[in-house]
C-alpha positions as CSV (number, residue, x, y, z in Angstrom):
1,X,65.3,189.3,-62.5
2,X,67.5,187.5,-65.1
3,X,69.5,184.4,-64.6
4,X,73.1,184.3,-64.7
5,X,74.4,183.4,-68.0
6,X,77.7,181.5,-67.8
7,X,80.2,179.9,-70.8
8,X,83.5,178.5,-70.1
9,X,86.0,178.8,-72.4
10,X,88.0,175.8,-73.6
11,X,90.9,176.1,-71.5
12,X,88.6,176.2,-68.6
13,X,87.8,180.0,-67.7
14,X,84.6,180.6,-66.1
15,X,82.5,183.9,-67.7
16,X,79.6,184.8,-66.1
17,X,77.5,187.7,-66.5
18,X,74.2,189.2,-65.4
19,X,72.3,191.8,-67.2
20,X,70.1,194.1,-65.3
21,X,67.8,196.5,-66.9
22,X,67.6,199.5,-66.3
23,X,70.7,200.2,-64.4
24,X,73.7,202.6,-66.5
25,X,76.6,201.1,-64.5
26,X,78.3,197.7,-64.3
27,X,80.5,195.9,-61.2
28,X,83.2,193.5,-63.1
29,X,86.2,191.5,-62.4
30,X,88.2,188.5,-62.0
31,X,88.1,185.7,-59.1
32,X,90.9,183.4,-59.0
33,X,90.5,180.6,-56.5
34,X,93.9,181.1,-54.8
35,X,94.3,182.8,-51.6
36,X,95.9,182.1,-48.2
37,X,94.7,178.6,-48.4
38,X,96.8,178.0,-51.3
39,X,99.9,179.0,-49.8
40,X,102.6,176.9,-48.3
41,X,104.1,177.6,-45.0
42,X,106.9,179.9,-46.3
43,X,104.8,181.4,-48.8
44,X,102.2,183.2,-46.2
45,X,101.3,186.6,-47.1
46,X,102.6,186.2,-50.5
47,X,98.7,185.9,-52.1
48,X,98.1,189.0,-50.7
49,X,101.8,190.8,-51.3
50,X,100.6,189.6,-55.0
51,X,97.4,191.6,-54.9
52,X,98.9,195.0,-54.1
53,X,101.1,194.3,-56.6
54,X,99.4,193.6,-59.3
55,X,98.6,197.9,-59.4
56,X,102.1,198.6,-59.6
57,X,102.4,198.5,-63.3
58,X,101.8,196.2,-65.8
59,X,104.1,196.0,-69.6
60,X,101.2,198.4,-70.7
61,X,100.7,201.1,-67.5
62,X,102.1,202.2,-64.7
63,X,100.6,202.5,-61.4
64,X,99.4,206.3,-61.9
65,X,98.1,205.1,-65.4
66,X,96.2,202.4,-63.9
67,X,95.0,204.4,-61.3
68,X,94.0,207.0,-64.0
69,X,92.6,205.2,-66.6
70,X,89.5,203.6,-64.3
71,X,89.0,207.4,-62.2
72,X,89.4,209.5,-65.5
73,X,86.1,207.9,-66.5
74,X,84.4,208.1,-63.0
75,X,85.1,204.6,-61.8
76,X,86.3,202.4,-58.8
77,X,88.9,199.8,-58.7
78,X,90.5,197.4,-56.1
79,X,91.2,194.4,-54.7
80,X,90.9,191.8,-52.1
81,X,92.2,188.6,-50.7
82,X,90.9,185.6,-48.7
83,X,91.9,182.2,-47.7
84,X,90.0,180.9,-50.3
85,X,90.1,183.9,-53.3
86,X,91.9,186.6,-54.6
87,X,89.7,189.1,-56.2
88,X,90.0,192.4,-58.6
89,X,87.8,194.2,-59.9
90,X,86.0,197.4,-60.7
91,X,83.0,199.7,-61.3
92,X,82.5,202.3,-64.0
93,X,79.5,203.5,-65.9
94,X,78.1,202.1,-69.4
95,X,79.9,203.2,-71.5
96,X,83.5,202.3,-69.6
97,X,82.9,198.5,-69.2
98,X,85.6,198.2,-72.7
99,X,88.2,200.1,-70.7
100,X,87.5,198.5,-67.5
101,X,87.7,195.1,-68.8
102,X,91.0,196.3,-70.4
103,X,92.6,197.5,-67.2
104,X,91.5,194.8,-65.1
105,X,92.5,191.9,-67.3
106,X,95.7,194.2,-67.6
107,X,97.0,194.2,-64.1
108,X,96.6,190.2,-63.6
109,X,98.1,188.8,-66.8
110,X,100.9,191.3,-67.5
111,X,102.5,192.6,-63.9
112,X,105.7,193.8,-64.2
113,X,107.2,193.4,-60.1
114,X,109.9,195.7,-60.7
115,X,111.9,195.5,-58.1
116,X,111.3,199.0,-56.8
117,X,107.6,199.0,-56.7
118,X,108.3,195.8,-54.6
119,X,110.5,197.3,-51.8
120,X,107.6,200.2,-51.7
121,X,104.9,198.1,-51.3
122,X,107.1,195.5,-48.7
123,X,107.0,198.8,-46.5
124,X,103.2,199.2,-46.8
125,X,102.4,195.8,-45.8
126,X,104.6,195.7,-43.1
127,X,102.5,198.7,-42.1
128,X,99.4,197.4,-42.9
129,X,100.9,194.2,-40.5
130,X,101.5,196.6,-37.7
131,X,98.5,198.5,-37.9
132,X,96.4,195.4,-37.4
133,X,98.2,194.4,-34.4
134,X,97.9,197.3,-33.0
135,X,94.2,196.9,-33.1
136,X,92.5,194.5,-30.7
137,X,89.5,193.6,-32.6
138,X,91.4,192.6,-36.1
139,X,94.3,191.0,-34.2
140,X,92.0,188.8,-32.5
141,X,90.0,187.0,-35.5
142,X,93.9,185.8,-36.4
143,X,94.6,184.4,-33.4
144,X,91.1,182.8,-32.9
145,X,91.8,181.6,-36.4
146,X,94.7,180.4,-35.4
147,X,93.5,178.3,-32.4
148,X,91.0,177.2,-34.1
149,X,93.0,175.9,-37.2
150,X,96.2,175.6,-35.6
151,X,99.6,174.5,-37.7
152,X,97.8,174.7,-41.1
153,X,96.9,176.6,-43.9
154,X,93.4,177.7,-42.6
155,X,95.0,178.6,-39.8
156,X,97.6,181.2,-40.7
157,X,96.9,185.0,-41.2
158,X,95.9,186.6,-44.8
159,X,98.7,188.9,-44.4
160,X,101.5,186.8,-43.5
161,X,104.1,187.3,-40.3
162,X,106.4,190.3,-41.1
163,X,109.3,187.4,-41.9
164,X,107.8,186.1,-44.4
165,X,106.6,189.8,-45.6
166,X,110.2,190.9,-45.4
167,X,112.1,188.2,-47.5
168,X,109.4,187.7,-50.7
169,X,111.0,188.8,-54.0
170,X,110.3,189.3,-57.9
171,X,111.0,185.0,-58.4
172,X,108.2,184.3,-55.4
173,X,105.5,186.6,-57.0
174,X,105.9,184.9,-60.3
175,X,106.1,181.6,-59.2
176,X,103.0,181.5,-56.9
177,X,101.7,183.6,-60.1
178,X,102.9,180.1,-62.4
179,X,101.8,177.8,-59.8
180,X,97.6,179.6,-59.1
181,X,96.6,181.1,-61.6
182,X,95.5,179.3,-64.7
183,X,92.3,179.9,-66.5
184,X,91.1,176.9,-64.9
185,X,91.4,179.1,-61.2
186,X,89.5,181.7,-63.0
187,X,86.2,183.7,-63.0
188,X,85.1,186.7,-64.9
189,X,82.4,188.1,-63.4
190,X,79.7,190.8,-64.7
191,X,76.6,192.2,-63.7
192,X,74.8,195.6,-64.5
193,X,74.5,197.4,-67.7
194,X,76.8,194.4,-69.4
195,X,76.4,191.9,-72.8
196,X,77.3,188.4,-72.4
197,X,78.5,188.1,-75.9
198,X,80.9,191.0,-75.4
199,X,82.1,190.2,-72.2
200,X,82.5,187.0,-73.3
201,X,84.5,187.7,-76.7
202,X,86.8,190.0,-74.5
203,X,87.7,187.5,-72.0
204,X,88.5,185.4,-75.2
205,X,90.6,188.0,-76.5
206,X,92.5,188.3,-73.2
207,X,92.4,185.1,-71.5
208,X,92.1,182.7,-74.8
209,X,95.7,181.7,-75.0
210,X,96.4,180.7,-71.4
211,X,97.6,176.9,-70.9
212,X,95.9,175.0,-67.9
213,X,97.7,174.9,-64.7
214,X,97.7,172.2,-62.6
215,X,97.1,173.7,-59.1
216,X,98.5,171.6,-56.5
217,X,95.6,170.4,-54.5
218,X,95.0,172.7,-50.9
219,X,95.4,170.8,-47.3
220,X,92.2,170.4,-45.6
221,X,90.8,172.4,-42.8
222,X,90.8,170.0,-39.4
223,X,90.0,172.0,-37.2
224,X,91.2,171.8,-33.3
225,X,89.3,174.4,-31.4
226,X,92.7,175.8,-29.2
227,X,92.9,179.0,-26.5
228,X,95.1,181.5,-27.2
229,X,95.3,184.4,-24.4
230,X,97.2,187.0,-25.1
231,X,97.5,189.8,-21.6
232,X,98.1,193.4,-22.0
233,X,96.9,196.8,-20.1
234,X,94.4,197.3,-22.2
235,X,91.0,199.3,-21.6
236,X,89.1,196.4,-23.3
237,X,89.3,192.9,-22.5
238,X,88.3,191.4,-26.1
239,X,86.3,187.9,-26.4
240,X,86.1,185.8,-29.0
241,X,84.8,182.2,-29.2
242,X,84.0,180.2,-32.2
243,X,82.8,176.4,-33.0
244,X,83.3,174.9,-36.1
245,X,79.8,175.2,-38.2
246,X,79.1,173.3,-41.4
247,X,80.6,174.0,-44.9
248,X,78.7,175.4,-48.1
249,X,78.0,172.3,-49.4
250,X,76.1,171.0,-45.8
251,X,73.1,170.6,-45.5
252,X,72.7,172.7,-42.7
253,X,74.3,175.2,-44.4
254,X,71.0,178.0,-44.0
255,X,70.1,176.4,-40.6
256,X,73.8,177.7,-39.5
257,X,73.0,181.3,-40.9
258,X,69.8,181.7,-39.6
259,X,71.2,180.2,-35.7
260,X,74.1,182.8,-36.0
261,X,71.6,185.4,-36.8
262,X,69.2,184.5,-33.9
263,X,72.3,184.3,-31.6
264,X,73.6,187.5,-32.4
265,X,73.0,188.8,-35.7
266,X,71.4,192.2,-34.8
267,X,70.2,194.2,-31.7
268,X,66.6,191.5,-31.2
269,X,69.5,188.9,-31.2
270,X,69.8,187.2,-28.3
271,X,73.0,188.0,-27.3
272,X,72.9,191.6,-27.6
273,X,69.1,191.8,-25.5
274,X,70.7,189.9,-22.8
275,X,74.0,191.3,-22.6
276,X,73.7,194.4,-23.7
277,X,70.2,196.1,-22.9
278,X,69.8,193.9,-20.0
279,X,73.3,194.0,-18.7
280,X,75.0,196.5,-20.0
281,X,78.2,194.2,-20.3
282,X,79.7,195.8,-23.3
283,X,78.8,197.7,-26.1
284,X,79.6,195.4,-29.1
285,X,78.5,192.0,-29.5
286,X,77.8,189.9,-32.2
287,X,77.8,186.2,-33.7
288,X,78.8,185.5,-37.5
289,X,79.0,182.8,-39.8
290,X,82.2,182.0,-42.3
291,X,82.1,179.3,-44.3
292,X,84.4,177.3,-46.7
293,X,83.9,174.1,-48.9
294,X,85.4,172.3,-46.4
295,X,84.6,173.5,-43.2
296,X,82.8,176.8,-41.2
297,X,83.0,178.8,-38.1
298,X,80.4,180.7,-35.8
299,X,82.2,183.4,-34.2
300,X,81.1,185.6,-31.6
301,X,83.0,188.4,-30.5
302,X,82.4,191.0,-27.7
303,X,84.6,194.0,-26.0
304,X,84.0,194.3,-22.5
305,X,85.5,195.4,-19.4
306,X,88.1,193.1,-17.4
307,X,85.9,192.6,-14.0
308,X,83.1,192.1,-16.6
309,X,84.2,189.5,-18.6
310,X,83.6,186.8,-16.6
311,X,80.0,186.8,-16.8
312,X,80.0,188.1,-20.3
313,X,81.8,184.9,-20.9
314,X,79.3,182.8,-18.5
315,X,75.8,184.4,-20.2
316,X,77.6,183.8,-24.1
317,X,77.6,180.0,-23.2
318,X,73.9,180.0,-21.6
319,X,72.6,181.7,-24.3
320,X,74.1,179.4,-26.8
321,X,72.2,176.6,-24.8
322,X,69.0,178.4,-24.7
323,X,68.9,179.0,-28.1
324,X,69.5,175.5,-29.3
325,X,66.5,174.3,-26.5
326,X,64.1,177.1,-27.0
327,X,63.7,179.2,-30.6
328,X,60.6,180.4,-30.8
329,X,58.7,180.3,-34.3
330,X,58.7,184.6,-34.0
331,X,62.5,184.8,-33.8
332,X,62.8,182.0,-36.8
333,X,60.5,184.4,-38.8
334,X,62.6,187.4,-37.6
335,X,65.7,185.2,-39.2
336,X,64.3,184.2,-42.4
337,X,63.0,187.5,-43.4
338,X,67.0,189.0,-42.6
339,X,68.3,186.4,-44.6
340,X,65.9,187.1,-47.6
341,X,66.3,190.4,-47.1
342,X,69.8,190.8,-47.5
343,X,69.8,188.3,-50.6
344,X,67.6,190.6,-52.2
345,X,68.8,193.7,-51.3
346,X,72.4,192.4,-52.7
347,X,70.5,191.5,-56.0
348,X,69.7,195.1,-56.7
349,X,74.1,196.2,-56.3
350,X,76.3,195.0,-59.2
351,X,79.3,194.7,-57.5
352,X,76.8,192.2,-55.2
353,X,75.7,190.3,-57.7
354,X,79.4,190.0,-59.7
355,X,80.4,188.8,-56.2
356,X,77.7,186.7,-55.9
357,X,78.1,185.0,-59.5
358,X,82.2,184.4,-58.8
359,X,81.8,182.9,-55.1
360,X,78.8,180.5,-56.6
361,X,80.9,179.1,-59.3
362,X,83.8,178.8,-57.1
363,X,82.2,176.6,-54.3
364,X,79.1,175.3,-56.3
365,X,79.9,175.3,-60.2
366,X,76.3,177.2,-60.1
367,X,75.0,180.1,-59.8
368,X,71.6,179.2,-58.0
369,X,69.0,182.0,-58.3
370,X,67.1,183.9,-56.4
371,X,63.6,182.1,-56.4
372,X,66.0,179.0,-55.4
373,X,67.6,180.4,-52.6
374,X,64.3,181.8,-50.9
375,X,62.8,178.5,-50.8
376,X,66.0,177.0,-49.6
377,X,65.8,180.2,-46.7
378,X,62.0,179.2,-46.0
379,X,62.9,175.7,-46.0
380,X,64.3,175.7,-43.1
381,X,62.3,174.4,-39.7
382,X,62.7,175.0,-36.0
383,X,63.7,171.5,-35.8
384,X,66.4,171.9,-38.5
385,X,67.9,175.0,-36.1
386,X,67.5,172.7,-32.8
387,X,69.4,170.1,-34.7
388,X,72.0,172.2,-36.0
389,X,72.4,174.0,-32.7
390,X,72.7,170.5,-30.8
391,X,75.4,169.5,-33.4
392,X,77.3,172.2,-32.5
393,X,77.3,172.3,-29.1
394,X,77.4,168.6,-29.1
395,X,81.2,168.9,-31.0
396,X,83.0,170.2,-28.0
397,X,85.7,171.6,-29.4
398,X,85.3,175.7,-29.1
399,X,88.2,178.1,-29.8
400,X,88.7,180.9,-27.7
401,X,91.1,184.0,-28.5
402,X,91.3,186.1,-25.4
403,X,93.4,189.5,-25.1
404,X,93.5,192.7,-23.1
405,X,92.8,192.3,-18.9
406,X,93.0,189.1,-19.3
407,X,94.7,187.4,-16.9
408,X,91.5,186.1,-14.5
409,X,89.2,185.2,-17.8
410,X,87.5,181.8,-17.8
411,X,89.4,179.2,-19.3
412,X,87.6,177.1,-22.7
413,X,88.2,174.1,-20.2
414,X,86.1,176.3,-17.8
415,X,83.7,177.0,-20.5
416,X,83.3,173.7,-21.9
417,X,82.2,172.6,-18.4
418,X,79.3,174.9,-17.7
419,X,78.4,174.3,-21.6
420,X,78.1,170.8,-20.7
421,X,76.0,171.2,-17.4
């Protein structure tokens, strides 16, 4: 496999591309480092009101033309936004990667916001609000987010409260445009059936002339580690509980994914063997890792029934415990080979590897490869996990969202206590 190939441009844009052989198609687009993170506290949602609306027109299209242009030719386009990114970008065959580059450079230098399109897409976000509180486990990672980060950027949702939602306007688009997103912010990302020297000369075409913007500097993450318990009738009482885990530049940054993963990254996890096959306390149940370059999480979530919960609760701390005391060498293996599996599954997907490229640059100003990565994966030792895990544990400061049947659930003081014993 090919190295990334990456040139930045005077003014401080990032191009990166990644040829691979043999495949007719090609993932592309643009990562600008400003997401939720980057708003202030009246500006939440706005990163993300900006992404929908940067496919509602442009001086050059309109929404149906944008819409048309990438699916005449059999392609893919969208969008996303994160607390740390905002990301667009698209996947067409071969001979569309002109075109797509076109469109997609199109709908983030030269949005219109008419005013129209804006009230149109105020009432789709607003939807897209109430359809994620109306659904226990989405609402929940907010408000475990929330407890966890509380009264700071980190903290706040991706979507923004419906106030903030309901008042933004054409002059708080364009300024939050003004203030994020200078070439500086940005990454072009390629991989597939693409040439370097032709991405590259269209990004120059397109993105040459942009002055440098001097983006104010984002608040650090301090985290707290809060409860929030929210009651209602509901069938499900949902569980989640997170600890603050290193950052991506840590050095325990692949001893936190492979102690998630052992936790409860699959069904020969930990967690779902003892509470689920053995149990038969829920049905989901799992443990993550989320990172930043300033700070991470392990989450663990689970649905389970109100007079259950209790000792779902009870067996999530004891496992954590056990794990930290007692990983075998087997379930280490077990880890690693997900890990490396995953990283090279995702090298054989475009779109994964365009991703990869963007997030890379973004937190490392690197693209490490793959050979890299693998011995940075094999690297890592039971003691590292032990070590990690004790560091974790050893923090005391847990988060705990809590809502459904509620009301009788263990308390993170109660929690903290029988981790502690």
């Amino acid at each position: 496999m090919n190295d990334a190939i990456i040139t930045t441009l005077s003014n401080g844009l990032r191009v990166a591309t990644l040829a691979m052989p043999g495949l007719h198609s090609a993932a592309l687009g643009i990562w600008v480092t400003a997401g939720g993170r980057n708003e202030r506290a009246e500006q939440n949602g706005i990163a993300h009101f900006l992404e929908h609306m940067a496919f509602k027109g442009t001086t050059r299209r309109s929404a149906l033309q944008i819409a048309e242009a990438i699916e005449d030719v059999g392609g893919y386009i969208n969008a996303y936004t994160s607390r740390d990114v905002t990301a667009y970008y698209v996947r067409v065959l071969e001979d569309g990667v002109d075109l797509a580059f076109d469109v997609i450079s199109d709908i983030v230098l030269n949005p219109v916001f008419d005013p129209r399109e804006i009230e149109v897409e105020r009432g789709v976000i607003l939807q897209e609000i109430g359809q994620c509180l109306d659904t226990p486990d989405d609402i929940i990672f907010d408000w475990l987010q929330e407890a966890a980060y509380p009264d700071q950027p980190m903290g706040r949702t991706i979507l923004g409260p419906a106030e903030c939602v309901s008042r933004f306007g054409r002059a708080d688009l364009a300024r939050f445009v003004a203030e994020n997103y200078g070439p500086g912010q940005m990454v072009i990302s390629a991989a597939g059936a693409v040439s370097h020297d032709r991405i590259l000369a269209l990004a120059e075409a397109a993105f040459g002339h942009l002055k440098p913007v001097a983006q104010a500097p984002r608040e650090a993450a301090r985290w707290q580690g809060r409860e929030t318990r929210h009651v209602k009738p509901l069938e499900q009482a949902h569980f989640a509980l997170a600890f603050e885990g290193p950052s991506y530049l840590a050095p325990d940054f692949y001893a936190a994914q492979i102690f998630s993963s052992v936790l409860g990254g699959g069904m020969s996890s930990r967690l779902f063997q003892k509470i689920r096959e053995e149990r038969g306390l829920c049905y989901t149940i799992f443990a993550q890792s989320g990172f930043h370059d300033d700070t991470g999480m392990l989450t663990i979530y689970a649905g389970t029934g109100a007079d259950d919960l209790a000792d779902l609760a009870n067996l999530t701390i004891d496992e954590i415990k056990r794990a930290a005391e007692d990983m075998t060498e087997a379930e280490l293996a077990r880890a690693r080979a997900q890990l490396r599996a995953s990283l090279l599954m995702g090298l054989e997907s475009p779109s994964a590897q365009a991703e990869r490229m963007a997030r890379s640059l973004a937190v490392w100003g690197r693209v490490p490869n793959a050979a890299e990565v693998a011995d940075r994966i094999a690297s890592v030792s039971l003691a590292d996990i032990r070590d990690h895990a004790i560091g974790l544990i050893g923090s005391a400061r847990p988060a705990l969202a809590l809502y459904g049947p509620v009301d009788a659930a263990p308390t993170r003081e109660d929690l903290l206590r029988r981790l502690a014993a």
